[in-house]
C-alpha positions as CSV (number, residue, x, y, z in Angstrom):
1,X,-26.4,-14.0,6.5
2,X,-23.1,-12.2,5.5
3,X,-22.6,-10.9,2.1
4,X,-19.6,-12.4,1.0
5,X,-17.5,-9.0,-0.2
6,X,-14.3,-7.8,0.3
7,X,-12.1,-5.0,-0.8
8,X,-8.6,-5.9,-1.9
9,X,-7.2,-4.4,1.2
10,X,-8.9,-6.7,3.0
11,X,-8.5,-10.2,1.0
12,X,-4.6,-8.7,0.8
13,X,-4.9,-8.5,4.6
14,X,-6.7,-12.1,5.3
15,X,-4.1,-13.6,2.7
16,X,-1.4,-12.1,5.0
17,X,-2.7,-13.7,8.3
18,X,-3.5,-16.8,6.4
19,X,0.5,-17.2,4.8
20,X,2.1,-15.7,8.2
21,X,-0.4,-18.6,10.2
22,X,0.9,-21.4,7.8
23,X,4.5,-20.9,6.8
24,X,5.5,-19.0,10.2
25,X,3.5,-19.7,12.9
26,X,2.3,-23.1,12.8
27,X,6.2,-24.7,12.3
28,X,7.0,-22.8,15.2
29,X,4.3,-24.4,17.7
30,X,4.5,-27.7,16.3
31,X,8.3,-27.5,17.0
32,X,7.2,-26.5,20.7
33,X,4.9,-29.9,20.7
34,X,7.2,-32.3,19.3
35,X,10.2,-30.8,22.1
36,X,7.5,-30.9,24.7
37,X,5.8,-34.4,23.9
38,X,9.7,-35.6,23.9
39,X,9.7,-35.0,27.9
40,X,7.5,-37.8,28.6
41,X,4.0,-37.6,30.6
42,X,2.0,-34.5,28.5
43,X,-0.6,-34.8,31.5
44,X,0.9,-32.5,33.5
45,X,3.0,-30.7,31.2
46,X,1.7,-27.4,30.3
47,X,4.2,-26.8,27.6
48,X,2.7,-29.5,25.8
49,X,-0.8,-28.7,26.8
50,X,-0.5,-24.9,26.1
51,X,1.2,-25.2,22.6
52,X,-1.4,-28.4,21.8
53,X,-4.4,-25.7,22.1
54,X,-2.8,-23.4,20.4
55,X,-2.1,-25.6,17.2
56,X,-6.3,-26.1,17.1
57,X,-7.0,-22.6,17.6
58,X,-4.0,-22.0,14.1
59,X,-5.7,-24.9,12.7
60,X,-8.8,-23.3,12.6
61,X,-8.0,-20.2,11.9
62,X,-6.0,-21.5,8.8
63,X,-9.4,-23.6,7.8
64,X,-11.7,-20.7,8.3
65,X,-9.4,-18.2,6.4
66,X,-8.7,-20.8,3.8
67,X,-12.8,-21.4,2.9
68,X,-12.8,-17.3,2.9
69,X,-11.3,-16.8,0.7
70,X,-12.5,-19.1,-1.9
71,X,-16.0,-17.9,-1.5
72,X,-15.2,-13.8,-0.9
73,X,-15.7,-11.5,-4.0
74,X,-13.5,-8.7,-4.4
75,X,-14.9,-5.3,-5.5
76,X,-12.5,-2.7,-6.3
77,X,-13.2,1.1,-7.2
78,X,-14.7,2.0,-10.2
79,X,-15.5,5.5,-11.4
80,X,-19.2,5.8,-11.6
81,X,-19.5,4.9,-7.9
82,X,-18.1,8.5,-7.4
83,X,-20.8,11.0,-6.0
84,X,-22.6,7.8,-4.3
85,X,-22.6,5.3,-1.6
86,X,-21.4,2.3,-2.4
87,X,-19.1,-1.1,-1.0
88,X,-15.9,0.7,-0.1
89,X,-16.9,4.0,0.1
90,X,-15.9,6.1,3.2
91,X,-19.0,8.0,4.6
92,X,-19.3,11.0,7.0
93,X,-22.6,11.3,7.9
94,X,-24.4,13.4,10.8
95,X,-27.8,13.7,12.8
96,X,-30.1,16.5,13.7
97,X,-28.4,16.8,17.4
98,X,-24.7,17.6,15.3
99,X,-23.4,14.2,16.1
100,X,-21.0,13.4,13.3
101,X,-19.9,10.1,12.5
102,X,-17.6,9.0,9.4
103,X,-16.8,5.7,8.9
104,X,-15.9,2.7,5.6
105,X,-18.5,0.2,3.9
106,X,-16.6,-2.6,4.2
107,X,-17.1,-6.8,4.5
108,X,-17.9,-8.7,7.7
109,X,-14.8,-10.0,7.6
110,X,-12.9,-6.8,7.6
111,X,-14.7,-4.7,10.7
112,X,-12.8,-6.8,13.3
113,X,-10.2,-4.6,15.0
114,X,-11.3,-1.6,13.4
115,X,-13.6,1.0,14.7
116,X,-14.3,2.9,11.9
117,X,-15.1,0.5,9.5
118,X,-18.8,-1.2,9.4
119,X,-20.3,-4.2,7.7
120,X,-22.0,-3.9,4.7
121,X,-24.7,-5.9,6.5
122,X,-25.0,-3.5,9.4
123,X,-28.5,-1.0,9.0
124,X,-26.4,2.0,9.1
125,X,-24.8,0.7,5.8
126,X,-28.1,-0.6,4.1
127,X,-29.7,2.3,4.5
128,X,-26.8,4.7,2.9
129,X,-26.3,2.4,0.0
130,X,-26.8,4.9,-3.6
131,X,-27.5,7.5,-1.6
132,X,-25.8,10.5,-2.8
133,X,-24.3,13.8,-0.9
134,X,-26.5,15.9,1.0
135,X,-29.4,13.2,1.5
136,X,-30.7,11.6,4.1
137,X,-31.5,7.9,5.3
138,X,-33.8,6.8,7.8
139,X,-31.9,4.0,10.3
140,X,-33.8,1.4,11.4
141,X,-32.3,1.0,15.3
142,X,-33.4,-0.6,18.5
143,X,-34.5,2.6,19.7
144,X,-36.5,3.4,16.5
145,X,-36.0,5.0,13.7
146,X,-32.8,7.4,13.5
147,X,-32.5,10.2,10.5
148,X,-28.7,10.8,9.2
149,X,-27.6,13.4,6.5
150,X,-25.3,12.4,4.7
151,X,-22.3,15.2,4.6
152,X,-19.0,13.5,2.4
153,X,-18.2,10.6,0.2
154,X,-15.6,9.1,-0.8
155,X,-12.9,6.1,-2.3
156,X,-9.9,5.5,-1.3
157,X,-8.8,4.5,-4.8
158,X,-10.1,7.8,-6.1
């Protein structure tokens, strides 16, 4: 189940993709098609082939982004989040052995590509949430329970 939240970065971001794989992208390859399906047998013509797959993978894209989008809720900042964890809050948190991590709450569809950003569905997240500065949340991992402190938070908008 994926909580269906988004910062405006990241619907910004998604809307992007989505315009850039409709008005740019798709022409383009279905240019490709038409030239290549104008050569005759698209059996054994990988132009055709190639570009072909492509269009379904654009296609979708376009269909997944365009649902998304619909059904995401953006959450902006708002000042009494300060001093706590909440959606789009950038944590630094750290464990008994000094490992420090820091990292943004952020929505599913957001975390691709990114390494320091983590769904709000992941444990680490779940556990932090209202949390303020200087406590600490017990992480439910594979391995068993982990304890983080948490060290700094804050919003990008703030």
């Amino acid at each position: 189940m994926k909580t269906r939240l988004i910062t405006r970065e990241g619907f910004n971001k998604l809307k992007a993709e989505l315009d850039y794989l409709w008005r740019e992208e798709r022409p383009e390859v279905t240019k490709k098609v038409t030239w290549a399906a104008s050569l005759g047998d698209r059996s054994e013509n990988a132009d055709y082939q190639y570009n072909k797959k492509r269009l379904r993978e654009i296609d979708r894209r376009v269909r997944y982004l365009t649902k998304s989008l619909e059904s995401l809720r953006i959450v902006d900042y708002s000042p009494q989040q300060d001093g706590k964890v909440f959606f789009g809050a950038w944590v630094e948190v750290e464990n008994d052995e000094g490992e420090v991590k820091r990292f943004r709450i952020v929505g599913y569809d957001e975390i691709f590509g990114r390494k320091d950003y983590i769904s709000i569905d992941s444990p680490m997240a779940r556990a932090l949430l209202k949390k303020e500065a200087g406590d600490a949340a017990t992480v439910e991992t594979p391995a068993g329970p982990a304890l983080w402190y948490i060290n700094e938070i804050t919003y990008p908008d703030a």
